[in-house]
Wavefront OBJ file of the C-alpha trace (Angstrom):
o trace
v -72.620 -48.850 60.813
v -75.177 -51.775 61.879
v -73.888 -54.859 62.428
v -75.824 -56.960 60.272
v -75.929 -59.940 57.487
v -77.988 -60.618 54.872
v -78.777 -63.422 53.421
v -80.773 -63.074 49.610
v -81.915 -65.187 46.637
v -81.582 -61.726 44.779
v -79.184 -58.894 45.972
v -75.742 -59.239 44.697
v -73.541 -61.332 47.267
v -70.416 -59.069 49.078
v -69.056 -62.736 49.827
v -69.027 -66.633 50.226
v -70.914 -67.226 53.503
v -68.670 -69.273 56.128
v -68.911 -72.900 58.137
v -66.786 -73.409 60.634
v -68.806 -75.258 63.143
v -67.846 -75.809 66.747
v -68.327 -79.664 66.952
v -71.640 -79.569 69.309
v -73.342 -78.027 65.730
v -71.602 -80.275 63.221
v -75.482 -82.369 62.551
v -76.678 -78.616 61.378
v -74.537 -78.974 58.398
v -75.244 -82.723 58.217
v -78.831 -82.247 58.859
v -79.057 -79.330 56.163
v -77.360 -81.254 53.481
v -79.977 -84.193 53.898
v -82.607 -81.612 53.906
v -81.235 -80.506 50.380
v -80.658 -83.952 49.470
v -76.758 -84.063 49.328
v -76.407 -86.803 51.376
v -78.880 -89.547 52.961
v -79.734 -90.875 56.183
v -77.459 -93.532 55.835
v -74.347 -90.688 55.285
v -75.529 -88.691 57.876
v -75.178 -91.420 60.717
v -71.837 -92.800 59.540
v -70.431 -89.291 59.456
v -71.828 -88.423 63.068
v -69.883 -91.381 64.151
v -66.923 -90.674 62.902
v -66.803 -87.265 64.291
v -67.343 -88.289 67.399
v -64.542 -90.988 67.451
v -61.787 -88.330 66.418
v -61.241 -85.615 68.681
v -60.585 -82.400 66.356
v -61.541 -78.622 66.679
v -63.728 -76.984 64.283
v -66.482 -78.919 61.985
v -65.359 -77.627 58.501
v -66.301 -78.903 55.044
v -62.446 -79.801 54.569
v -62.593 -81.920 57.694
v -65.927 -83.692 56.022
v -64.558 -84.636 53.065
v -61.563 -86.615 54.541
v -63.980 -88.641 56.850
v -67.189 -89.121 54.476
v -67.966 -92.259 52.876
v -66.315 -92.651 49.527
v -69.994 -92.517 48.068
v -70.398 -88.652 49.605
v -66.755 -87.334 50.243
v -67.313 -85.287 46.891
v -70.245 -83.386 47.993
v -68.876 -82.014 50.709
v -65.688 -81.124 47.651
v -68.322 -79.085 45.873
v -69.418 -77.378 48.882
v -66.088 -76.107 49.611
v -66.534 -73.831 46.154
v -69.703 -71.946 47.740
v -68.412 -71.501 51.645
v -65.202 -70.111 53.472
v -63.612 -71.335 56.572
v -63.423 -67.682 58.764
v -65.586 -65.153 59.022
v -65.144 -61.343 58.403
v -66.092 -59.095 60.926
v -68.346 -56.825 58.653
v -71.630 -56.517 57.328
v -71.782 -58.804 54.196
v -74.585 -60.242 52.231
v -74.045 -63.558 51.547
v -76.238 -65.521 48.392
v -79.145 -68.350 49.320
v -78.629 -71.078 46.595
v -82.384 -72.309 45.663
v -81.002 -75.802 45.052
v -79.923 -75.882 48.739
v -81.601 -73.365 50.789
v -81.050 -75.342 54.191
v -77.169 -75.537 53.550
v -76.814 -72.000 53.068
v -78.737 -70.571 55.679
v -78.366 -72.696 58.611
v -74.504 -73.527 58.644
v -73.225 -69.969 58.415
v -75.842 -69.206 60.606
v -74.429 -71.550 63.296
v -70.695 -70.137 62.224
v -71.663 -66.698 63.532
v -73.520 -67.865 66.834
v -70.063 -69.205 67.656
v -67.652 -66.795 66.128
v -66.061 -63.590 68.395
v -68.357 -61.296 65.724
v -71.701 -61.655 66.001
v -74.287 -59.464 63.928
v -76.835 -57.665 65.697
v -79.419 -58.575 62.727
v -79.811 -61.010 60.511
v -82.080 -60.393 57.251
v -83.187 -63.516 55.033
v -84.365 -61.671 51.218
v -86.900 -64.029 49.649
v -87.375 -62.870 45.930
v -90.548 -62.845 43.799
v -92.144 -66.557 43.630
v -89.941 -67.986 46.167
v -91.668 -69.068 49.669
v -89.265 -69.884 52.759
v -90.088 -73.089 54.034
v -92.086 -73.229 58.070
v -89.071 -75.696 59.272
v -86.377 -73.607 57.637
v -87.712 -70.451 59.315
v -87.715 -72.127 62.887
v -84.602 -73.420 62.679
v -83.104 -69.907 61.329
v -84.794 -68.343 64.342
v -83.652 -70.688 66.773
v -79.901 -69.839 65.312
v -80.851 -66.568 65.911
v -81.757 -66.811 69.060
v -78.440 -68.485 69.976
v -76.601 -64.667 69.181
v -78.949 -62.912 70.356
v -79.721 -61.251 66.684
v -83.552 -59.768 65.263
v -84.349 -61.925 62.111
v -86.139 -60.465 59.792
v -87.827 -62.069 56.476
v -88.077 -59.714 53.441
v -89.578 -60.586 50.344
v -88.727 -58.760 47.196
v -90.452 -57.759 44.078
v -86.976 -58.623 41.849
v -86.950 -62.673 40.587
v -84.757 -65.159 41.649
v -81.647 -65.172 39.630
v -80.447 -61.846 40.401
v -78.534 -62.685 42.946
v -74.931 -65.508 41.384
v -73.337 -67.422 44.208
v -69.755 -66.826 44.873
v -68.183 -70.013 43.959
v -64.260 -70.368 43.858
v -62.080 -73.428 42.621
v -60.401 -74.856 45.919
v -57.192 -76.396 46.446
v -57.609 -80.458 47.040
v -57.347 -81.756 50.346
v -54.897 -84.217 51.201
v -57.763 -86.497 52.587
v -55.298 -89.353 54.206
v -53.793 -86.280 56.367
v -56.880 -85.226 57.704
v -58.559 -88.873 58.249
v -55.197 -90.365 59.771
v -52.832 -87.427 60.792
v -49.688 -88.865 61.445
v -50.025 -92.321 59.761
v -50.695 -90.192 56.707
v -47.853 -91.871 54.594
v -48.112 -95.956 56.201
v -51.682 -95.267 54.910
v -50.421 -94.163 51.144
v -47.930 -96.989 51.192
v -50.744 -100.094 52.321
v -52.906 -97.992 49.019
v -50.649 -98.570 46.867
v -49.617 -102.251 48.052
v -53.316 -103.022 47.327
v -53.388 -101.401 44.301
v -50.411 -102.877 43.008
v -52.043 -106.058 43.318
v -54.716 -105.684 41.364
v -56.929 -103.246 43.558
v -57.705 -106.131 45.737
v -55.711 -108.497 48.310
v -56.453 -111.138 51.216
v -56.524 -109.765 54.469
v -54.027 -112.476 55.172
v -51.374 -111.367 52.720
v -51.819 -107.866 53.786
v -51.602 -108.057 57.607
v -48.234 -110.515 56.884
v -46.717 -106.875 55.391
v -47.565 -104.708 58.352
v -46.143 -103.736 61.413
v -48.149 -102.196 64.625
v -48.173 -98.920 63.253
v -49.311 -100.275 59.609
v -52.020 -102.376 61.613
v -53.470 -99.419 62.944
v -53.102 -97.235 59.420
v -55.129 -99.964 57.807
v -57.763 -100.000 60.454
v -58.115 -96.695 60.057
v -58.305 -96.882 55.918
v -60.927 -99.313 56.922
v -63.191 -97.013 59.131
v -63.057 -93.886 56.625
v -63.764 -96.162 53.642
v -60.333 -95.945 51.662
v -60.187 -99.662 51.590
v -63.185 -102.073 52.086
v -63.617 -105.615 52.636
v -65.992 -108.377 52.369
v -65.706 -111.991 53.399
v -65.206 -114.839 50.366
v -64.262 -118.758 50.021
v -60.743 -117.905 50.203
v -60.758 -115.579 53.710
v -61.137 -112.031 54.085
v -60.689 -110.201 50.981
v -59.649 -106.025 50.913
v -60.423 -104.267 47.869
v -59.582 -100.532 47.211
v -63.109 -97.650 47.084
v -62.809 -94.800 44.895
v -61.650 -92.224 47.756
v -58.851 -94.779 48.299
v -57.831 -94.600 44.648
v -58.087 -91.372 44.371
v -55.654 -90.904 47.180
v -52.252 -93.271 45.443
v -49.724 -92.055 44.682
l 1 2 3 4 5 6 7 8 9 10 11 12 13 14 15 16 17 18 19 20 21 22 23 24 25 26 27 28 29 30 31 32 33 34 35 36 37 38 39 40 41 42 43 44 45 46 47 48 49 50 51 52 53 54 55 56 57 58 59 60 61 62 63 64 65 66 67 68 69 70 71 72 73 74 75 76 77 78 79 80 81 82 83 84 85 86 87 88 89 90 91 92 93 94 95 96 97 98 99 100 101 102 103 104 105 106 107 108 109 110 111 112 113 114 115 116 117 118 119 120 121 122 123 124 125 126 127 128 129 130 131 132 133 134 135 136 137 138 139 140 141 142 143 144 145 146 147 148 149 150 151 152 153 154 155 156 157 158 159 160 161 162 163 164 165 166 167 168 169 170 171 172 173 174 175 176 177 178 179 180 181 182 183 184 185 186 187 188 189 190 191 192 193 194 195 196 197 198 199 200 201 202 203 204 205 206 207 208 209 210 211 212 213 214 215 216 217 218 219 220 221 222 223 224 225 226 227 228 229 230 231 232 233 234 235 236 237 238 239 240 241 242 243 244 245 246 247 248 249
């Protein structure tokens, strides 16, 4: 049997495509999701940073939600429904979502370049009415190129619709794990010290409670946008974000 994937706005889906990005392709995911408006500009660049301050393996949409801004960690929570983490070694045909063609075509795409299987060809299924965009297509070929795969572009008489993603509810993420590892629990306990006064405290009367390793739990609540702060009359004020909140126990 051909080694091959195919990815269609109309044939029934086998599976949920995967991302798992080696870190040198992590802006095709970010780049995608701006394409599809997920994110913005603005998300994009503080993510990039991020990544490149933490030194982790694989890119994957777990990973992204822990370390996103608390306006955008949710996105990448409803992505997780639509994508897997591995990929199986077989021929599979995986859905393009209309509403974000550039995040399911370019991510997996990258995936397999990197992954032990590779398919030998890659076939994108365009259904009746639906045109793939010039940019799109380059960058899919260029991915292509990378495995050393034929693309191929096939458009179909059958309308869009046919084809239902594969969406599956996902286990939550313990997001202070994966943004500060071993400082998971000082991070929890500074949370809830700043919730339990009032969802906001001085940066004095915080830093007063904290040892070394608390000093470097908050600085990392700080950077991942748990906590936030702003100056006032009174000195440096910390106030709690809703990916913070979301996070007390």
């Amino acid at each position: 049997m051909e080694d091959f994937v195919k990815f269609s706005y109309c044939s029934p889906p086998t599976q949920r495509a995967p991302i798992r990005l080696d870190p040198r392709f992590a802006d095709i995911l970010l780049y995608s999701a701006l394409r599809d408006g997920l994110i913005t500009s603005r998300h994009r660049q503080a993510i990039l940073g991020r990544l490149s301050s933490i030194k982790r393996g694989a890119v994957t949409l777990d990973l992204l939600e822990g370390i996103a801004p608390s306006d955008s960690y949710r996105v990448f929570r409803y992505l997780r429904r639509f994508f897997s983490t591995s990929v199986d070694p077989a021929p599979a045909v995986y859905p393009l979502q209309p509403t974000m063609p550039y995040t399911s075509l370019l991510p997996p795409l990258y995936t397999l370049a990197t992954s032990p299987w590779k398919p030998a060809r890659i076939v994108v299924e365009l259904s009746k009415g639906v045109e793939m965009d010039s940019r799109l297509l380059r960058d899919a070929e260029v991915a292509a190129s990378l495995m050393g795969a034929e693309l191929t572009v096939v458009k179909e008489k059958r309308s869009l619709g046919v084809s239902s993603p594969i969406y599956e509810e996902v286990e939550p993420v313990d997001l202070l794990a994966v943004a500060l590892g071993d400082l998971r629990q000082v991070g929890a306990d500074i949370l809830s010290e700043v919730v339990g006064g009032g969802g906001v405290i001085t940066g004095k009367a915080l830093l007063e409670l904290l040892d070394e390793r608390g000093v470097r739990a908050l600085r990392l609540l700080l950077y991942f946008d748990f906590l936030r702060m702003y100056p006032s009359q009174g000195g440096l004020l910390i106030y709690i974000s809703e990916k913070g909140l979301e996070c007390v126990e």
